[in-house]
PyMOL commands that place a pseudoatom at each C-alpha (Angstrom):
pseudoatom trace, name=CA, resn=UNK, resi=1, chain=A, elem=C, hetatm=0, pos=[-18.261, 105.458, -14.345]
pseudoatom trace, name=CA, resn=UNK, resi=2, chain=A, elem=C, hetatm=0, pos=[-17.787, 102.485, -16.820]
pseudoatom trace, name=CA, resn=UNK, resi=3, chain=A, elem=C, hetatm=0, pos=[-15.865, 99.930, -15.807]
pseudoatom trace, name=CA, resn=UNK, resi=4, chain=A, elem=C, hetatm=0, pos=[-13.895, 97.123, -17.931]
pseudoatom trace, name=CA, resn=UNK, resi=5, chain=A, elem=C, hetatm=0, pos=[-12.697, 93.956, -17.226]
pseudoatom trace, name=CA, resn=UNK, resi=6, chain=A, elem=C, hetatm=0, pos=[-9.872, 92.422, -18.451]
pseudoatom trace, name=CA, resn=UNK, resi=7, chain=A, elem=C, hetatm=0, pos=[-8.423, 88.929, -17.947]
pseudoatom trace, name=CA, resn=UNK, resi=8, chain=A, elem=C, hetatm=0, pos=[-10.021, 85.162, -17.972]
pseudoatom trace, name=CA, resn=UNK, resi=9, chain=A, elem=C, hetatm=0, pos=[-12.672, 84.108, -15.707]
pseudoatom trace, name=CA, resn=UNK, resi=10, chain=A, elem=C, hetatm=0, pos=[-12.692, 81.335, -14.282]
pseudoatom trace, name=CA, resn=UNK, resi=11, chain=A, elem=C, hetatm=0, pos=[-15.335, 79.606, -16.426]
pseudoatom trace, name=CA, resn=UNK, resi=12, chain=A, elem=C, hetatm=0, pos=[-13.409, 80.777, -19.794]
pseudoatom trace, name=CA, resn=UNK, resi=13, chain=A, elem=C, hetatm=0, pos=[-10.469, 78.555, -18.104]
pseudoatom trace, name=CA, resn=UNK, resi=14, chain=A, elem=C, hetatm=0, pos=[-12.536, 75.515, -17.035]
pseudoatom trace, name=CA, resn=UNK, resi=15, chain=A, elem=C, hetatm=0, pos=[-14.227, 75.911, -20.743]
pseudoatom trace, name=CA, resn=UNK, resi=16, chain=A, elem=C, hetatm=0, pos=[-10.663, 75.750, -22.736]
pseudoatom trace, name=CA, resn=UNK, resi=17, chain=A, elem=C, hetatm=0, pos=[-9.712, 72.877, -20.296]
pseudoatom trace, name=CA, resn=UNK, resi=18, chain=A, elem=C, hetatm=0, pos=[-12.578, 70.500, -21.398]
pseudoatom trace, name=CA, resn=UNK, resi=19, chain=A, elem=C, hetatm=0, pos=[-12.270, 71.393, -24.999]
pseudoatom trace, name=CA, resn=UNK, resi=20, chain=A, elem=C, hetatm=0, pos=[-8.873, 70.512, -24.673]
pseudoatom trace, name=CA, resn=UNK, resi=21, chain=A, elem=C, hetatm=0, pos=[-9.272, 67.566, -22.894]
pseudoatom trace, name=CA, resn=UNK, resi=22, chain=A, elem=C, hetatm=0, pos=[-12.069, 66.418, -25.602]
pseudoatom trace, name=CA, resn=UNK, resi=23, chain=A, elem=C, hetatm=0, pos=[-8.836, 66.599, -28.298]
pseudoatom trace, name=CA, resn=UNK, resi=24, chain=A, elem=C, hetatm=0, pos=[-6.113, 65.163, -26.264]
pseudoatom trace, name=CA, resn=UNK, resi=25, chain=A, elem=C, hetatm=0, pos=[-7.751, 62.018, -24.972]
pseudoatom trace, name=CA, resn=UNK, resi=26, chain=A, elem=C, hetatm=0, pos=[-8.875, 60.728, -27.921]
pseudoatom trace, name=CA, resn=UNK, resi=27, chain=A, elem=C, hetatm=0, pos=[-5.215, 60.720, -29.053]
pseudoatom trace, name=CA, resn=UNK, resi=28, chain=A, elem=C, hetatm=0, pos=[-3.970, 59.177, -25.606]
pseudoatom trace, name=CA, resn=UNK, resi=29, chain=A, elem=C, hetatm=0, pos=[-6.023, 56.158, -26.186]
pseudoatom trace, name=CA, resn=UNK, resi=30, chain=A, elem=C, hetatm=0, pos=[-4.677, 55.917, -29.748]
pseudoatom trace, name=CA, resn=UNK, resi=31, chain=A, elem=C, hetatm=0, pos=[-1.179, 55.799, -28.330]
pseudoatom trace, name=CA, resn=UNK, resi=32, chain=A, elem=C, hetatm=0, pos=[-2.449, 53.385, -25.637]
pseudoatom trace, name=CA, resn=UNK, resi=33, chain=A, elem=C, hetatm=0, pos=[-3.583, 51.471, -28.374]
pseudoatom trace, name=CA, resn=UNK, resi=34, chain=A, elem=C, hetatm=0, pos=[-0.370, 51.466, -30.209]
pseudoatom trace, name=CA, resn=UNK, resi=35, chain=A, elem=C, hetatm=0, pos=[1.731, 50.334, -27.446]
pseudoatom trace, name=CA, resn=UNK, resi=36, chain=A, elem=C, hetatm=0, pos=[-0.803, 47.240, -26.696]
pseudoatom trace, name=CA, resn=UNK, resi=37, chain=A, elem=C, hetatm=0, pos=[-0.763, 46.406, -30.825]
pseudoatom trace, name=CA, resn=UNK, resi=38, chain=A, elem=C, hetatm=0, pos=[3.427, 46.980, -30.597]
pseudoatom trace, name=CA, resn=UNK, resi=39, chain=A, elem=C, hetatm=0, pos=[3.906, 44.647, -27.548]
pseudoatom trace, name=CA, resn=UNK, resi=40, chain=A, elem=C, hetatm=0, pos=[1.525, 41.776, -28.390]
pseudoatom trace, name=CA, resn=UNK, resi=41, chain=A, elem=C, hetatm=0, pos=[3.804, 41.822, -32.090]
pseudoatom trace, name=CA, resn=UNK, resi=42, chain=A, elem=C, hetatm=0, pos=[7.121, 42.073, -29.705]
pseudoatom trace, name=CA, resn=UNK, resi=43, chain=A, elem=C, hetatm=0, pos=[5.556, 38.739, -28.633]
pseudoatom trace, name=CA, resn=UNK, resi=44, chain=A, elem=C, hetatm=0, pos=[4.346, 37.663, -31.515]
pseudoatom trace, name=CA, resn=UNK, resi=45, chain=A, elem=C, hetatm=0, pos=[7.716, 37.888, -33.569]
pseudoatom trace, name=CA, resn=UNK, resi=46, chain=A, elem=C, hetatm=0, pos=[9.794, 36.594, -30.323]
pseudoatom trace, name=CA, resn=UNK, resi=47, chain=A, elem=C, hetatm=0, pos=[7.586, 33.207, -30.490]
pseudoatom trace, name=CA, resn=UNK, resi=48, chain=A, elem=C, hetatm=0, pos=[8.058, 32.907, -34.139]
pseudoatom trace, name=CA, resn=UNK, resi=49, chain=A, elem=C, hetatm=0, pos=[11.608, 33.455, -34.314]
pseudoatom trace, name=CA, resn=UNK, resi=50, chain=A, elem=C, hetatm=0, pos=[11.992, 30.935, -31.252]
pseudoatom trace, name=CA, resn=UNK, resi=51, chain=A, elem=C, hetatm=0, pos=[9.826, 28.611, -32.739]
pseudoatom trace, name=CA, resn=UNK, resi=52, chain=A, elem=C, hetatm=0, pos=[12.885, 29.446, -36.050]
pseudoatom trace, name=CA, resn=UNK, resi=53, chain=A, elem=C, hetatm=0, pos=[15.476, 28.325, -33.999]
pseudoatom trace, name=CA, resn=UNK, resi=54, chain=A, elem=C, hetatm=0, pos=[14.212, 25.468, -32.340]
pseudoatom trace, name=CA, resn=UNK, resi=55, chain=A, elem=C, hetatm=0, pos=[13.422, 24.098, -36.127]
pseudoatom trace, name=CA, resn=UNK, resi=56, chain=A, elem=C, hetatm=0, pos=[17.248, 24.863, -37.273]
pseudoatom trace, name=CA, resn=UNK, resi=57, chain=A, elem=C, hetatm=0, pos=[18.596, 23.270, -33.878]
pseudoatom trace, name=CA, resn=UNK, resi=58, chain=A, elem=C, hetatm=0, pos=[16.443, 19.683, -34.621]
pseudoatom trace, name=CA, resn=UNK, resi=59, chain=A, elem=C, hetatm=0, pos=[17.500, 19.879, -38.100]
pseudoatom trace, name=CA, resn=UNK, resi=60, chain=A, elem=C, hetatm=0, pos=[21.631, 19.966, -36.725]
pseudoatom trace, name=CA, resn=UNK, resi=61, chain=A, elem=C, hetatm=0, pos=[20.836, 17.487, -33.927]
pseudoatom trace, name=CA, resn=UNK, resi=62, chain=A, elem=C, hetatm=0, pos=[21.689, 13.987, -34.207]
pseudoatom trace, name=CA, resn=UNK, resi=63, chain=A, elem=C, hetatm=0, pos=[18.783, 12.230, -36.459]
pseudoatom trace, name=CA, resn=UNK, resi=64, chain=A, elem=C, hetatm=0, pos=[18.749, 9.104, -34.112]
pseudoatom trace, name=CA, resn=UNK, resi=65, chain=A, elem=C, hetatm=0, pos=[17.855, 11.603, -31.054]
pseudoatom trace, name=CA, resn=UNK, resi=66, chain=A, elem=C, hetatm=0, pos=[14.638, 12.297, -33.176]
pseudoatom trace, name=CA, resn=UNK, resi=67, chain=A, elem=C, hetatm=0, pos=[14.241, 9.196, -34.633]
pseudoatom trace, name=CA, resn=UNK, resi=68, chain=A, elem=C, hetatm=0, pos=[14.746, 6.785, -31.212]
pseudoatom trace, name=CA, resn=UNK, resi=69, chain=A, elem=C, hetatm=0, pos=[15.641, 8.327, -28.315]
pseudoatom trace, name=CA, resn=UNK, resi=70, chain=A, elem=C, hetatm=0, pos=[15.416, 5.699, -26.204]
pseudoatom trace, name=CA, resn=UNK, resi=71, chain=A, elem=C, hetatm=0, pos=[17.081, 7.874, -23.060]
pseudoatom trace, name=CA, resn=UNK, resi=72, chain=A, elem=C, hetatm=0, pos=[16.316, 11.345, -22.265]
pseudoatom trace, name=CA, resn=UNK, resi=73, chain=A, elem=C, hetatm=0, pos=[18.441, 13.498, -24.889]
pseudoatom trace, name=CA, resn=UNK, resi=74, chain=A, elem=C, hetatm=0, pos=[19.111, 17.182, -23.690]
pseudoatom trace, name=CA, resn=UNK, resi=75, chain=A, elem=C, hetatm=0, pos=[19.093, 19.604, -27.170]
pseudoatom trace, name=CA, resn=UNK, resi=76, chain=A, elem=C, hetatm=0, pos=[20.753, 22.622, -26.042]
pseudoatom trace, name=CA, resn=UNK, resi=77, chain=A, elem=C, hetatm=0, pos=[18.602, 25.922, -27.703]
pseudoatom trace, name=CA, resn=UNK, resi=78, chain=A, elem=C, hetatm=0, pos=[20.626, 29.481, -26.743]
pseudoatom trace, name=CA, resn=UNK, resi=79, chain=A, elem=C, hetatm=0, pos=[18.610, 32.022, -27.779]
pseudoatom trace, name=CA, resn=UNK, resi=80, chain=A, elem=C, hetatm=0, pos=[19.920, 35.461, -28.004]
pseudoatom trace, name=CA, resn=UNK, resi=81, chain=A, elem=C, hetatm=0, pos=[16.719, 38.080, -28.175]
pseudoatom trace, name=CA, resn=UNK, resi=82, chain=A, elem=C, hetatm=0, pos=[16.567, 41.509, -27.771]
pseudoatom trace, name=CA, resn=UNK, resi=83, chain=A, elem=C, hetatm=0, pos=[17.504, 43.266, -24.900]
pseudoatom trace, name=CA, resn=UNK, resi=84, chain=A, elem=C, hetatm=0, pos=[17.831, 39.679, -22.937]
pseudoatom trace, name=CA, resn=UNK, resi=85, chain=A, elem=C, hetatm=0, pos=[21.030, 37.514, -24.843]
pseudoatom trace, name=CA, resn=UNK, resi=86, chain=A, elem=C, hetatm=0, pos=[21.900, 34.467, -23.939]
pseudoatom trace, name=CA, resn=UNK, resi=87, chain=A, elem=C, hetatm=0, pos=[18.612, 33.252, -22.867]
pseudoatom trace, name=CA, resn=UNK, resi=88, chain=A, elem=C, hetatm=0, pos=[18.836, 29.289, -22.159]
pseudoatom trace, name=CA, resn=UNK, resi=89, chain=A, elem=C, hetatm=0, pos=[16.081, 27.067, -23.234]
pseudoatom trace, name=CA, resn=UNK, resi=90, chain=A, elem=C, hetatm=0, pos=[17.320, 23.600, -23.673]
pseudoatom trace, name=CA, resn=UNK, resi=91, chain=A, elem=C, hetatm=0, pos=[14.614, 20.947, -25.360]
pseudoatom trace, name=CA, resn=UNK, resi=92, chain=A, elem=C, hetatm=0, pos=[14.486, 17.668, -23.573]
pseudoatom trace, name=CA, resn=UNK, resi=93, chain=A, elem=C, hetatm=0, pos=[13.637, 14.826, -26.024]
pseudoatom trace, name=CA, resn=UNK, resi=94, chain=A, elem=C, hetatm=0, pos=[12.092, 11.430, -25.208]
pseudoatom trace, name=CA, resn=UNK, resi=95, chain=A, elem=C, hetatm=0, pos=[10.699, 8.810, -27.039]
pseudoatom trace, name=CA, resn=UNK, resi=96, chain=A, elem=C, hetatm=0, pos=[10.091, 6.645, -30.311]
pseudoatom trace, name=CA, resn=UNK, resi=97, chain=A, elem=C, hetatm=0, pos=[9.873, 9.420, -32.442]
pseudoatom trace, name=CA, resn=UNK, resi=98, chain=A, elem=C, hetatm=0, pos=[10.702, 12.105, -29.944]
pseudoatom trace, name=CA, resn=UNK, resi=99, chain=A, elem=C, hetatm=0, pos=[8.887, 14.391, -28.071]
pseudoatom trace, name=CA, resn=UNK, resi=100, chain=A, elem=C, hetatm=0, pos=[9.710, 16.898, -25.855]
pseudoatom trace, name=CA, resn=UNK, resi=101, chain=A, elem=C, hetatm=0, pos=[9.632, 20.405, -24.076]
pseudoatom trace, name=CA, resn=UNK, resi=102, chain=A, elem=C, hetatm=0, pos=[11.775, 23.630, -23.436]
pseudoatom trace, name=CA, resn=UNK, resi=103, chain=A, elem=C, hetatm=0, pos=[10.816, 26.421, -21.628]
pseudoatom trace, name=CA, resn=UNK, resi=104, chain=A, elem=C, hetatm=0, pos=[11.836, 30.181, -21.102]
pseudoatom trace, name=CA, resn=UNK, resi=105, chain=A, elem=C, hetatm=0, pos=[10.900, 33.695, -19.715]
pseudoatom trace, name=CA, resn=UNK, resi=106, chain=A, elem=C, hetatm=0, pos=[11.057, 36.583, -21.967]
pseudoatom trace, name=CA, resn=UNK, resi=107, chain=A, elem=C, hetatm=0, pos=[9.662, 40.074, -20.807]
pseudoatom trace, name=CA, resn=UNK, resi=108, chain=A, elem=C, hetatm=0, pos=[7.934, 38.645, -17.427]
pseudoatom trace, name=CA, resn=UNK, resi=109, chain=A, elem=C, hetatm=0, pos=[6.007, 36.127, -20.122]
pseudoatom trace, name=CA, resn=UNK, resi=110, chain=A, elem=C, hetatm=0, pos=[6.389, 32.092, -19.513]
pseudoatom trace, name=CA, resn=UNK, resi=111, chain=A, elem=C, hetatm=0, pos=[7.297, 30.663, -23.326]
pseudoatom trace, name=CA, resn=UNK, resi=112, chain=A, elem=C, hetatm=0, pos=[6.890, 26.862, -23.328]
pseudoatom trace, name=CA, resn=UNK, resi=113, chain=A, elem=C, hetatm=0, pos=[8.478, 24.936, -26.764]
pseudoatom trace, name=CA, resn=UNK, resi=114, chain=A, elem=C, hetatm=0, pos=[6.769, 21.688, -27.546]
pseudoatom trace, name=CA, resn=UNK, resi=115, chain=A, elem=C, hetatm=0, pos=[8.606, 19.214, -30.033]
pseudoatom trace, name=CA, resn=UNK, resi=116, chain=A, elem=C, hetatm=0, pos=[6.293, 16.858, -32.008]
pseudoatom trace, name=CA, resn=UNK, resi=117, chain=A, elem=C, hetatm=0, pos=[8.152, 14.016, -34.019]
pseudoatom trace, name=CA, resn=UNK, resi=118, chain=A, elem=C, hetatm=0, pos=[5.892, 12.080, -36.302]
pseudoatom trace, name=CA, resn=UNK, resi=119, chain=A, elem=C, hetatm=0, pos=[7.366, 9.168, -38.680]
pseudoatom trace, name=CA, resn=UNK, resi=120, chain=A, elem=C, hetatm=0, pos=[5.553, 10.013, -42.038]
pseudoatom trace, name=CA, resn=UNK, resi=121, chain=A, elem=C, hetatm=0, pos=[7.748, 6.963, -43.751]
pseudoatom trace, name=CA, resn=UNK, resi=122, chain=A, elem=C, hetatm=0, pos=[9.530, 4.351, -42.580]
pseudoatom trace, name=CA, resn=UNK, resi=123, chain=A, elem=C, hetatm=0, pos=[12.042, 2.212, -43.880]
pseudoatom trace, name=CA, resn=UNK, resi=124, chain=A, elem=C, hetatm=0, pos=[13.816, -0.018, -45.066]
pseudoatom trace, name=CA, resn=UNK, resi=125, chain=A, elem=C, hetatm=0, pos=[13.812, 0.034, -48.676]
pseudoatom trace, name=CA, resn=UNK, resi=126, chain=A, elem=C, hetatm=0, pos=[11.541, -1.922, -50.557]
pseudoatom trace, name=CA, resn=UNK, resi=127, chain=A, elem=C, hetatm=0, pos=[9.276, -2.617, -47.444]
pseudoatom trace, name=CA, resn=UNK, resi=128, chain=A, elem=C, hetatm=0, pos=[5.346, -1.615, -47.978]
pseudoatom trace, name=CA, resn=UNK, resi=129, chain=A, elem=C, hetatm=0, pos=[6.146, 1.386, -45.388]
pseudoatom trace, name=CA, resn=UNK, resi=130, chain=A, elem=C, hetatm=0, pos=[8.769, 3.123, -47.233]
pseudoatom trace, name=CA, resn=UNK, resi=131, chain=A, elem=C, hetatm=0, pos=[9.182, 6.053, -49.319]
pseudoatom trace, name=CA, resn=UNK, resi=132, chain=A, elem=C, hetatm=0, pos=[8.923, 5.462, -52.808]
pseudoatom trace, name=CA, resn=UNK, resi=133, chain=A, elem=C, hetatm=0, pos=[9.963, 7.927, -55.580]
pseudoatom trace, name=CA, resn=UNK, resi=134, chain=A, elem=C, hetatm=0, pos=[8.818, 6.652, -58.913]
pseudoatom trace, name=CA, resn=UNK, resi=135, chain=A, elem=C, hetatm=0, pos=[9.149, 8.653, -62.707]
pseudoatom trace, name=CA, resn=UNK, resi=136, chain=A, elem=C, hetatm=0, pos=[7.659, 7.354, -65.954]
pseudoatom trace, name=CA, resn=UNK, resi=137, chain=A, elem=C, hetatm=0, pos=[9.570, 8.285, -69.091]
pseudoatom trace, name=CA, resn=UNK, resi=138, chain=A, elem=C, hetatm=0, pos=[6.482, 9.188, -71.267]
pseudoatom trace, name=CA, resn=UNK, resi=139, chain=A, elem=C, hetatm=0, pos=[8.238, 6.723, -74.209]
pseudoatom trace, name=CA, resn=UNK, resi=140, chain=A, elem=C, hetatm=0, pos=[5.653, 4.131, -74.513]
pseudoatom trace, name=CA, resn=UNK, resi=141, chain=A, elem=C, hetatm=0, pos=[5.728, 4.037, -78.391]
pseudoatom trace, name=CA, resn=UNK, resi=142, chain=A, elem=C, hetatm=0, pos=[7.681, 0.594, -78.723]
pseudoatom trace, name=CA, resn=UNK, resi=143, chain=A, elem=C, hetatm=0, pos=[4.988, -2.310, -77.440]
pseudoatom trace, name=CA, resn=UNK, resi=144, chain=A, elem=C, hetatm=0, pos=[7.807, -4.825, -77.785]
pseudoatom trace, name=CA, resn=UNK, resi=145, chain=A, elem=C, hetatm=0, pos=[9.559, -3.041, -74.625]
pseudoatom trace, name=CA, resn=UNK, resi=146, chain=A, elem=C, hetatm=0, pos=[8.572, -4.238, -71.040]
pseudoatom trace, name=CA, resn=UNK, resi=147, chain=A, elem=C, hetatm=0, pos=[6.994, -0.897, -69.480]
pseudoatom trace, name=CA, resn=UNK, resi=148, chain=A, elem=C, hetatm=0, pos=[8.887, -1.301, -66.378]
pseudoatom trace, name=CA, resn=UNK, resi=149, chain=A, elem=C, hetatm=0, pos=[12.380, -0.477, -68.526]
pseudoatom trace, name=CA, resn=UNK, resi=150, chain=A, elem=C, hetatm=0, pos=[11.133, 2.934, -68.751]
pseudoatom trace, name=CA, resn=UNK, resi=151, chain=A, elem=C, hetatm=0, pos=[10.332, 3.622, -65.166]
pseudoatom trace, name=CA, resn=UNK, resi=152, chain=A, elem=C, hetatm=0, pos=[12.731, 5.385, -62.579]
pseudoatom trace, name=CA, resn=UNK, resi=153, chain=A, elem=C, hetatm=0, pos=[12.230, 4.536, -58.323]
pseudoatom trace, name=CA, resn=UNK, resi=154, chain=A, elem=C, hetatm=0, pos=[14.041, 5.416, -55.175]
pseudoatom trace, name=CA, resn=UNK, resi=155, chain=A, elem=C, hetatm=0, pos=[13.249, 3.715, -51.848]
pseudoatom trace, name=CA, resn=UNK, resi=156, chain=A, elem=C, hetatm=0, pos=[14.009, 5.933, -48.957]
pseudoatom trace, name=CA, resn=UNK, resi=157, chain=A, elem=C, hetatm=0, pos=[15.710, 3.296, -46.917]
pseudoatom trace, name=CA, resn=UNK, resi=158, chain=A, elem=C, hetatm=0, pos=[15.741, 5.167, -43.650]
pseudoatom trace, name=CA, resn=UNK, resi=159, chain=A, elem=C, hetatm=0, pos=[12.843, 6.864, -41.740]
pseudoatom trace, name=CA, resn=UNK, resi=160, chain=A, elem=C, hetatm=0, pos=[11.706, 10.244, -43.500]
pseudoatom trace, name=CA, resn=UNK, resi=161, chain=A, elem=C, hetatm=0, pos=[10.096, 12.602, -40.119]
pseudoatom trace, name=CA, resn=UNK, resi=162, chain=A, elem=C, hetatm=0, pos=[7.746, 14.994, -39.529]
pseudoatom trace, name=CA, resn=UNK, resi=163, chain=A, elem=C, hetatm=0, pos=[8.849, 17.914, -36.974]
pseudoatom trace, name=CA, resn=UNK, resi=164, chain=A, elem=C, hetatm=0, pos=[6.336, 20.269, -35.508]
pseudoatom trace, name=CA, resn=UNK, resi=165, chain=A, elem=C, hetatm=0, pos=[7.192, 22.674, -33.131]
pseudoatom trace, name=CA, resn=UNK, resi=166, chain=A, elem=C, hetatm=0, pos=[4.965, 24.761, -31.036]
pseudoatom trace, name=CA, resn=UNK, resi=167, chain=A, elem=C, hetatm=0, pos=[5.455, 28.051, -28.718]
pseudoatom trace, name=CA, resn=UNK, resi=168, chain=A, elem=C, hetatm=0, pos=[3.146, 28.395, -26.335]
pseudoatom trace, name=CA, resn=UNK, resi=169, chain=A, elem=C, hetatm=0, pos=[2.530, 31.708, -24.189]
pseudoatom trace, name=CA, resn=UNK, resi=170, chain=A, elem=C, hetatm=0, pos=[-0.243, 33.237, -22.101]
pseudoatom trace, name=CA, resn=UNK, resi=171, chain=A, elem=C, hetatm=0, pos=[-0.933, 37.144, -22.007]
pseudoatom trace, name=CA, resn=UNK, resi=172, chain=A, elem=C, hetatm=0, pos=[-4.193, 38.498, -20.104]
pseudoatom trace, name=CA, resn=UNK, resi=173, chain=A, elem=C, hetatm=0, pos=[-5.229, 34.594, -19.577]
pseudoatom trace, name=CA, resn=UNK, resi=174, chain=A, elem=C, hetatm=0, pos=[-5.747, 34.301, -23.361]
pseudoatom trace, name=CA, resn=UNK, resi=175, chain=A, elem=C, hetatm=0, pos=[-3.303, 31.378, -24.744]
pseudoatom trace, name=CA, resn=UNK, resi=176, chain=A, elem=C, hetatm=0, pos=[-1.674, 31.924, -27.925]
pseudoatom trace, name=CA, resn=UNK, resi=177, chain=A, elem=C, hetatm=0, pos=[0.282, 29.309, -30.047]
pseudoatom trace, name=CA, resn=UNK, resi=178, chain=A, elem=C, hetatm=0, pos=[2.951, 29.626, -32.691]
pseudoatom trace, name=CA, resn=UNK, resi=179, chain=A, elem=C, hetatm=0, pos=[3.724, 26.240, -34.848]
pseudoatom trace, name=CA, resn=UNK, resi=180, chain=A, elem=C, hetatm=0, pos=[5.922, 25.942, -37.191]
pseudoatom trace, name=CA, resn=UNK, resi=181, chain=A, elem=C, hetatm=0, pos=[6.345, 22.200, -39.221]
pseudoatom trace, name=CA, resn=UNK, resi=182, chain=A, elem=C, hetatm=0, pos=[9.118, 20.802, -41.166]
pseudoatom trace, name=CA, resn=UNK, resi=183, chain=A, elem=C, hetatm=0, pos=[10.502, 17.352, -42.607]
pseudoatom trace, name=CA, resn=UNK, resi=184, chain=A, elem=C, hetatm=0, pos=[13.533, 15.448, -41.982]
pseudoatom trace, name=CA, resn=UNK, resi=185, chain=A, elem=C, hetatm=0, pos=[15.451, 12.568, -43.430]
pseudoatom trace, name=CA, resn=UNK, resi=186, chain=A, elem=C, hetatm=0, pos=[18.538, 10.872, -42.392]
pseudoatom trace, name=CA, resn=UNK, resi=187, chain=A, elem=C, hetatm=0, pos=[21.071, 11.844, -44.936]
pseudoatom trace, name=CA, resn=UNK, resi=188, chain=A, elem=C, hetatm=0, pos=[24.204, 10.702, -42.840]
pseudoatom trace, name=CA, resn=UNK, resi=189, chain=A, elem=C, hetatm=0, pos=[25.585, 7.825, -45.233]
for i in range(1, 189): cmd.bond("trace and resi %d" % i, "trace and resi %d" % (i + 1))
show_as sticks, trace
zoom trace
């Protein structure tokens, strides 16, 4: 009598399985991969856009508060991100220039904003630590002329500052630090 057998043995099934396990995980850990990469730039970007607005809230705040605040000034800094709006992170500035701190949670993550002011000029006009602004016509063909005639200069009579501001964060006990810098001058007249 001949007999046939038809189906899958067990062995055929535990033989597919690993051969199909050898092609799947590889493209698990790719997508593990991808979601790491994605949420360190979710961090990323949400340090550098915080790091944005702190920069455009100093440059709208009252240029004495960087320049001398000689009591503790409260800067309020709402930031709307997504998924959390409304977010309140206020910098508190002290000092001659000032320097201060914010922080914030975003995502279970601690976000700490430090404000560095630095003086790079200081007035008043005319002093050795101003700002000077000089332009030379090039017109020196007449020797009869005093050079000096022919030569343009601004004094920056008020302090011209130096802003840096960093935004710290710590993810898997590795700290990682944003800073952005900018330049201010009091232009209120």
């Amino acid at each position: 009598m001949l007999y046939t057998k038809s189906g899958v043995t067990l062995l055929e099934i535990l033989l597919s399985l690993v051969i199909l396990l050898l092609a799947i995980l590889p493209i698990i850990q790719t997508f593990t991969q991808s979601y790491q990469l994605t949420g360190r730039q979710i961090q990323q970007e949400t340090a550098v856009k915080v790091a944005e607005a702190a920069i455009n809230k100093l440059m709208a705040t009252r240029f004495d508060f960087l320049d001398n605040a000689s009591t503790p000034v409260i800067v309020p800094l709402l930031l709307d991100l997504p998924g959390a709006p409304g977010i309140q992170a206020d910098l508190r500035l002290e000092g001659n220039p000032a320097q201060g701190t914010g922080t914030f949670s975003f995502v279970n993550i601690p976000f700490k904003i430090i404000v560095e002011v630095n003086h790079l000029f200081k007035g008043p006009a005319g002093s050795p630590n101003s700002l000077w602004l000089s332009y030379a016509f090039n017109k020196f063909d007449d020797v009869n002329v005093p050079i000096a005639t022919y030569v343009a200069s601004y004094s920056c009579p008020d302090s011209f500052l130096g802003m840096n501001v960093r935004v710290r964060y710590t993810v898997n006990n590795q700290t990682v630090e944003t800073v952005l810098n900018t330049c201010r001058a009091n232009l209120n007249l």
